[in-house]
C-alpha positions in Angstrom: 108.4 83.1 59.0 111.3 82.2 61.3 112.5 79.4 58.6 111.8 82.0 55.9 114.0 84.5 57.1 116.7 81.8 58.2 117.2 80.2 55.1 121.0 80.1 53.7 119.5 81.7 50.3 117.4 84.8 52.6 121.1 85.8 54.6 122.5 88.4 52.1 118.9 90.3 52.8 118.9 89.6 56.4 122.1 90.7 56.9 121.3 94.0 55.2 117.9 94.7 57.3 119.9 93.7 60.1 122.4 96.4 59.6 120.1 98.9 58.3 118.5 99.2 62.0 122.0 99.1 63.6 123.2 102.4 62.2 119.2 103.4 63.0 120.0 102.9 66.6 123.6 104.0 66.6 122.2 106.9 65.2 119.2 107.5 67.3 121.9 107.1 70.8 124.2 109.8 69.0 127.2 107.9 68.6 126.9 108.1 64.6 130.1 108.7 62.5 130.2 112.7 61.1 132.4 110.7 58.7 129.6 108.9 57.3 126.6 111.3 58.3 128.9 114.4 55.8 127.4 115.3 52.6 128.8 114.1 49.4 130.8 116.5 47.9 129.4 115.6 44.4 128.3 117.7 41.3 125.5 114.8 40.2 123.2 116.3 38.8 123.2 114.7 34.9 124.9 111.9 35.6 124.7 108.8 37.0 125.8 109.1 40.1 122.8 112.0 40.0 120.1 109.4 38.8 120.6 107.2 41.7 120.5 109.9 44.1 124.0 110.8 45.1 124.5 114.5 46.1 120.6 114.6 47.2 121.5 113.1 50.8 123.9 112.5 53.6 126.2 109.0 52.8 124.9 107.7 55.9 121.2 108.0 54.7 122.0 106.9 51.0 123.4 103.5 52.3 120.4 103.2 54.8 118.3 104.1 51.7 120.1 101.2 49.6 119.8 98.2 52.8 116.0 99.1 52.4 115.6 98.6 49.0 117.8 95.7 48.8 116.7 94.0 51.7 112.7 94.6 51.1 113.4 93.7 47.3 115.3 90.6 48.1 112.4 89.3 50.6 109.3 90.1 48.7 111.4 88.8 45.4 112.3 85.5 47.3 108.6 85.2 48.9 106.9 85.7 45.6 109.4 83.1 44.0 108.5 80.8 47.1 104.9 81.1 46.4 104.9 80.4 42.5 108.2 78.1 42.1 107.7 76.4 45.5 111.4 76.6 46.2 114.0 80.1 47.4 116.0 81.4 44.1 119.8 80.4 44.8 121.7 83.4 46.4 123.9 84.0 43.1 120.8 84.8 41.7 118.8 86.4 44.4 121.5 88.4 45.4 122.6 90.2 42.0 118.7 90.9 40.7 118.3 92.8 44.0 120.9 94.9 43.9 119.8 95.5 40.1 116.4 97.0 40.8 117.6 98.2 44.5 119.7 100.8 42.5 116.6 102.5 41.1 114.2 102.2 43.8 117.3 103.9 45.9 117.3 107.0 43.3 113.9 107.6 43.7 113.6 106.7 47.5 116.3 109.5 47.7 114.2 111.8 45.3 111.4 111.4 47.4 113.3 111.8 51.3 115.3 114.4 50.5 112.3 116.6 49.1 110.7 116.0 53.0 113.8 116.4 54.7 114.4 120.1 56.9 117.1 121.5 55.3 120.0 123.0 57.5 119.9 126.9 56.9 122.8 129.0 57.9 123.6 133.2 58.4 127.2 133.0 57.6 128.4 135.2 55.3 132.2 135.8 53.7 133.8 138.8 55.8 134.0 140.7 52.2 130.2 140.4 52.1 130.4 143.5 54.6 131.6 146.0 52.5 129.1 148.4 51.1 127.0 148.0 54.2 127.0 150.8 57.4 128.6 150.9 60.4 129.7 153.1 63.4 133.0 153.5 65.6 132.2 152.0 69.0 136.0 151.9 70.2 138.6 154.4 69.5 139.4 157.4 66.9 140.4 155.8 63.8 142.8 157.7 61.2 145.0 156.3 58.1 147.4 153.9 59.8 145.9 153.7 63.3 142.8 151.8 62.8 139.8 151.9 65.2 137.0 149.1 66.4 133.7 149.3 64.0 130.4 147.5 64.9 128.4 146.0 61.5 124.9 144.2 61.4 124.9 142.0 58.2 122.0 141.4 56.2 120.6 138.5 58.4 120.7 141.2 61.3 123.9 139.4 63.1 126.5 142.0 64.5 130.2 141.8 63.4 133.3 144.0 64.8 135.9 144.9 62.4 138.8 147.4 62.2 138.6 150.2 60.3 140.6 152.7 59.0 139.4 156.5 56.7 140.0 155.3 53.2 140.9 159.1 52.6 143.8 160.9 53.6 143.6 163.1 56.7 139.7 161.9 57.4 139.1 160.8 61.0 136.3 159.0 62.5 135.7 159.5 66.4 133.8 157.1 68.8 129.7 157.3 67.4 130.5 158.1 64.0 128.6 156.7 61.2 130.8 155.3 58.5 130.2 153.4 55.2 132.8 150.1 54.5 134.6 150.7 50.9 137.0 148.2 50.7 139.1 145.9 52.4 142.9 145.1 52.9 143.9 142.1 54.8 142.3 142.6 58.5 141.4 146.3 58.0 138.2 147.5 56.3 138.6 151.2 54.2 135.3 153.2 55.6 133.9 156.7 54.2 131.9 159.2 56.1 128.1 157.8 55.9 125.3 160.5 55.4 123.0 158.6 57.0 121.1 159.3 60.6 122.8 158.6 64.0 123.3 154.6 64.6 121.2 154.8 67.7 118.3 156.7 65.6 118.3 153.7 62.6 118.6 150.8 65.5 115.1 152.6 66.5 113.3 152.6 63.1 
């Protein structure tokens, strides 16, 4: 087996697994590169960049992906020629057929991990996304041009403080009021009277 893998025509492969479980281990110690573990930034899908996976996974894990297949192909290929030619294929043919159906087998290997993988989920939203929703004056008495602190709960529950100002002339909102966002201008949000129930009474429903 040792001869097997040692053989001048088996290196290319070798090499490859070899490198495949570095960045495993460099990985698995934390010392990764975020340069290498970021997404591709890729609209794939349809293409061929698409079919052979790109877009579907992190860089990082597509060229682990790709070592696999090549390496795994290029053995088995080279064992199986062993076994019925009784001799290695050269490397400048070895080498090139591996890569040819490593491309493939790396599109679907892709298909197949990144249909398992946890997905990262995230409650950020865009500050804009708060308009429309409620929210009450915690610091402050805020008129047209003096704007006040307003606490917000987004739709994922998560609490946000903004400044707000009355979108109407002569409206003023004291400390407790209940007040609906409108609109925004730069920093400051544009809020309305809200009709609905004290902020402590809906916090308890």
């Amino acid at each position: 087996m040792l001869d097997f893998l040692a053989a001048g025509e088996n290196l290319a492969f070798v090499i490859a697994l070899g490198t495949m479980v570095l960045i495993g281990l460099v990985e698995a110690v934390g010392l990764g590169s975020s340069a290498l573990g970021h997404d591709l930034d890729l609209d794939a899908d349809g293409d061929w960049l698409g079919w052979l996976g790109f877009g579907r996974l992190p860089l990082l894990m597509m060229l682990v992906v790709f070592l696999a297949c090549f390496s795994v192909i290029g053995l088995v290929g080279q064992q199986v020629a062993l076994s019925s030619l009784g001799a290695l294929l050269p490397g400048w043919i070895a080498i090139p057929a591996a890569v040819v159906a490593a491309l493939p087998a790396t599109g679907g290997m892709a298909r197949i991990v990144s249909a398992i993988m946890p997905r990262d989920e995230t409650t950020a939203i865009g500050i804009d996304q708060l308009v429309g929703l409620h929210a009450q004056i915690v610091v402050g008495t805020a008129t047209q041009g003096s704007p006040a602190k307003a606490r917000v709960r987004d739709f994922h529950g998560q609490v946000h403080h903004v400044m707000v100002e009355p979108d109407i002339a002569g409206a003023r909102f004291a400390e407790g009021t209940e007040i609906l966002l409108v609109r925004r201008e730069d920093h400051v949000f544009r809020a309305i009277s809200s009709d609905r129930p004290p902020f402590s009474e809906w916090i308890e429903r």
